[in-house]
C-alpha angles and dihedrals in degrees: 000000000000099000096251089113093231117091120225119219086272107046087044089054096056094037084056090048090054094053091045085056096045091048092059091051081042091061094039088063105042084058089163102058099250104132090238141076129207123252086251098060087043080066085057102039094048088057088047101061090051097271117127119188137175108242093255082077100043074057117052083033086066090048097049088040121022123081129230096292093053096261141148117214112202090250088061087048107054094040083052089058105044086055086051098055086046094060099042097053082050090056093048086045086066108029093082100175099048102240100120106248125088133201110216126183120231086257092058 
């Protein structure tokens, strides 16, 4: 995405082939058909689609995401990955030489 809020052929088409992905890891963990999966399972799913994250965010993401009984619905999921993937590809963006840490001033 280049931040102009609108998507080109080619950005629409990988942004289609991600939710195609996530959809599948969607669907492996709502085994029973429910069109949800726990909180517990979105841990797993998230790992699943590349993402690793300490347990402070599984956490605030369950509580962005997930409803009263502690579910994720497919449209959650997949708005929580495509912030996900945003910031991620933010974070690459600064952290220049690769070793996974970025120094940001109070203006960035």
């Amino acid at each position: 995405m280049d931040g102009t809020g609108r998507l080109n052929l080619q950005e629409f088409r990988h942004l289609w082939n991600k939710i195609k992905q996530w959809q599948g890891i969607f669907k492996h963990y709502s085994a029973d058909q429910s069109g949800s999966i726990s909180s517990y399972e979105m841990r797993n799913a998230i790992n699943d689609a590349g993402y690793r994250l300490n347990n402070q965010l599984y956490d605030i993401i369950t509580i962005r995401y997930a409803n009263e009984s502690m579910n994720i619905d497919f449209d959650s999921f997949i708005s929580c990955l495509v912030r996900l993937e945003a910031m991620f590809r933010a974070f690459q963006a600064f952290d220049q030489d690769g070793n996974g840490t970025i120094r940001l001033s109070a203006l960035e």
